[in-house]
N, C-alpha and C positions, 0 to 999 in steps of 0.2 A: 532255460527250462529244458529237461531233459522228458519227454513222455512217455510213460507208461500206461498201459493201459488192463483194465480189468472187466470179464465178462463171465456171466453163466451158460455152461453149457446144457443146455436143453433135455439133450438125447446124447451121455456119455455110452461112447464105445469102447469098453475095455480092450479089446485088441488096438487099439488106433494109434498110432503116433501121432501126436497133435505138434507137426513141425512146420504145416502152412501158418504163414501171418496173416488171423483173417477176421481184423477186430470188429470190421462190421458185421459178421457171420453172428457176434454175439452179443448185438448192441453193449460194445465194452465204454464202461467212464475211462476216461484219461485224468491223472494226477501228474503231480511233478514229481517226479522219482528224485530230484535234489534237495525238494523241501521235505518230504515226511518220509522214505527209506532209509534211509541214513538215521535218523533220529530211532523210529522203531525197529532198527536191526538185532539188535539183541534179544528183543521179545519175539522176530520175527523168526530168531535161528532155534526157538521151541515150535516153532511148527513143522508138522510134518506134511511133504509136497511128493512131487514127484516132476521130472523133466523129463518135458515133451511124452512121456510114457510112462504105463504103470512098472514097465520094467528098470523105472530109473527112480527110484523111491531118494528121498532127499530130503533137505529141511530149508526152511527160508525161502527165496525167489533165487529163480535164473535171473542175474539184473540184465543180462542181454540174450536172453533165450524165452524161449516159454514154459513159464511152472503150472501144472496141473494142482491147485489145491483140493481135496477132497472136502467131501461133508465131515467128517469128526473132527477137520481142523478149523473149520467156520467157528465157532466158539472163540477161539482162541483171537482168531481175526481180527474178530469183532469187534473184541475188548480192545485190543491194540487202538485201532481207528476211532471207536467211540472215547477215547479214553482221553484222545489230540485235543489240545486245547484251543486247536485252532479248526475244529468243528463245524463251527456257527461263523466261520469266516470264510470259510472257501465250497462255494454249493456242489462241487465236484465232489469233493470229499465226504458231503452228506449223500450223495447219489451213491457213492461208493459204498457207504453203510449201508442202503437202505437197499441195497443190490444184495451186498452179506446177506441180510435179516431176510431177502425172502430167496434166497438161495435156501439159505441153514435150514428154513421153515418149511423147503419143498426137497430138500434133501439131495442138491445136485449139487456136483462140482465147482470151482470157479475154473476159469482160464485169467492167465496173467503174461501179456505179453511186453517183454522188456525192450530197453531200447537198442 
């Protein structure tokens, strides 16, 4: 298992470079970056992100850095993860949705730190 992990930020700072690793700072779920990255990679390389800062705009994940997803790319997320067949098999990976859906719905960032 390779982990990765995924959190909301709160209070994004535009200025900030978000290059500490600080995944309790954003109570982040951890997935296995070997079972579902790889599979959604394609649909991942339509979103739009950015590393560790807004000055570093990008698409898909840092798989060994930290990606800043934005709010207008939750949508897209979403669908990817909700869309996994294997959903209703791994409760992380619902935690992980259900972190999207009230991100998207409160309009904030995610953080996504790789391995």
């Amino acid at each position: 298992m390779i982990p990765i992990k995924f959190g909301i930020i709160d209070e994004f700072d535009m200025k900030k470079q978000y290059i500490t690793y600080e995944p309790q700072k954003y109570n982040c779920i951890t997935i296995d970056d070997n079972l579902y990255i790889e599979d959604w990679w394609s649909e991942l390389t339509k979103m739009k992100t950015y590393f560790s800062s807004l000055n570093k705009p990008n698409v898909a994940l840092s798989r060994a850095g930290i990606t800043l997803i934005p709010p207008e790319s939750l949508p897209l997320f979403e669908s990817i993860v909700s869309n996994d067949n294997r959903i209703n098999m791994d409760d992380n990976l619902k935690k992980l949705l259900k972190s999207i859906r009230k991100a998207k719905l409160e309009n904030k960032y995610m953080i996504h730190f790789g391995f």
